[in-house]
N, C-alpha and C positions, 0 to 999 in steps of 0.2 A: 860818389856824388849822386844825390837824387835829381832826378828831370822833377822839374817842375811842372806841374800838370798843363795849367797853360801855353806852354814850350811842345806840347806833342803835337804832330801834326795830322792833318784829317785830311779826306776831300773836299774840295770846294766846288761844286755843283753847279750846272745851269739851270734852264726853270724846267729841264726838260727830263730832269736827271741823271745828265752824261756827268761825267768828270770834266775839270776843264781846267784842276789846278790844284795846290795845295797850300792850306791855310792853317795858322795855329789856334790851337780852342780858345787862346785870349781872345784872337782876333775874333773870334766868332761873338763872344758876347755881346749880350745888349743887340748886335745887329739881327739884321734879315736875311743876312746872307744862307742862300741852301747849300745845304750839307746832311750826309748820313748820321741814324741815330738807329741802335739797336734795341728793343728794348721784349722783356720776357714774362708774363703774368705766372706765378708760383701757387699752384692750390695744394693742398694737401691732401690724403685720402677720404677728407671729409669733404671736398669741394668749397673749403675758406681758403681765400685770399688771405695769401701771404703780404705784411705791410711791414715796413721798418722803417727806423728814423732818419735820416741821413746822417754823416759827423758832420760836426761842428769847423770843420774846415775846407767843404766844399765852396767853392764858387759861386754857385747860384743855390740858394735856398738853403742854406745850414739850417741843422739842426727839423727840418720840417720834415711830416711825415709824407712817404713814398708809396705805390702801389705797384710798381715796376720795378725790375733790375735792369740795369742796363746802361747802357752809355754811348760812347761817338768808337765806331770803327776807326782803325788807324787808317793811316795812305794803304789803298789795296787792298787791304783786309775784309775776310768774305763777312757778311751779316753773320752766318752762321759759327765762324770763328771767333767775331765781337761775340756774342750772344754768350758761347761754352768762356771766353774770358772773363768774361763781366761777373758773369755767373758764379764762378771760381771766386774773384776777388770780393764779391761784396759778399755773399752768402753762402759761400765755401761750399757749395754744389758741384760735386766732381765732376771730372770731364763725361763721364760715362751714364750718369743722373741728367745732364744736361743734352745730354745728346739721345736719350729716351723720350725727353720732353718735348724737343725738336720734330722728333719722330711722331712722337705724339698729335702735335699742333698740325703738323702737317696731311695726319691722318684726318683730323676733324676738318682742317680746308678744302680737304678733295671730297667727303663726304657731304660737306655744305654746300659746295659747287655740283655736284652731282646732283642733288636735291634742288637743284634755282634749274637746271634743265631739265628734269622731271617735270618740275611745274610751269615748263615753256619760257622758263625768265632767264636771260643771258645773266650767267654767274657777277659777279662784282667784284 
C-alpha cells in the first residue's frame, strides 16, 4: 500500500521556528500555518540552472515549471537529509553528488559571511 503524500507528516512550527507539533501536508495547504521546507538550486558545470516540470500529480502546481528541488522535511528529519532525499527522488542525484553540493553551498556561505565582516557589515 502507497502512503498518500498528504498523509505524511511534517513539523508544525511556531512563529519562532521551534517545533510545537506535527501536521499532515493536506493539512498544510492553502493555510499559513509554518512549517519546514527544503529546498536545492542545481547548476551545472556551465553555471545554468537546472529547471524541470513538475508531474501532473502534484498537489499544488501540476505540471508547472520548477527552479528548485526540494520539498517538506519529514517529523525530525535534518534539512540536510530532506535535501540528499529530495534530491535522490526527483532528480536522481545520488547521495554522494548531493552531499558535494551541500558541501559546496556551505563553502560559498562561509566565504560570503567572511566577506560582509571584512567590509564591517554583520553577515546576514
Amino acid at each position: 500500500m502507497t502512503l498518500d503524500p498528504g498523509d505524511e507528516l511534517v513539523d508544525r512550527l511556531d512563529e519562532f521556528g521551534n517545533v510545537i507539533g506535527v501536521i499532515t501536508r493536506r493539512e498544510l495547504r492553502g493555510s499559513r500555518i509554518p512549517h519546514r521546507c527544503a529546498y536545492l538550486l542545481v547548476f551545472n558545470s556551465n553555471d545554468e540552472l537546472f529547471i524541470h516540470q513538475r508531474t501532473a500529480t502534484k498537489a499544488t502546481h501540476p505540471l508547472h515549471w520548477d527552479v528548485c528541488v526540494g520539498g517538506l522535511p519529514g517529523v525530525g528529519e535534518s534539512f540536510d537529509d530532506a535535501i540528499r532525499r529530495e534530491a535522490e527522488e526527483e532528480i536522481e542525484i545520488k547521495r554522494r553528488a548531493a552531499e558535494d553540493e551541500i558541501a559546496r553551498l556551505r563553502q560559498l556561505e562561509r566565504l560570503r559571511q567572511t566577506a560582509a565582516i571584512e567590509r564591517g557589515e554583520w553577515p546576514q
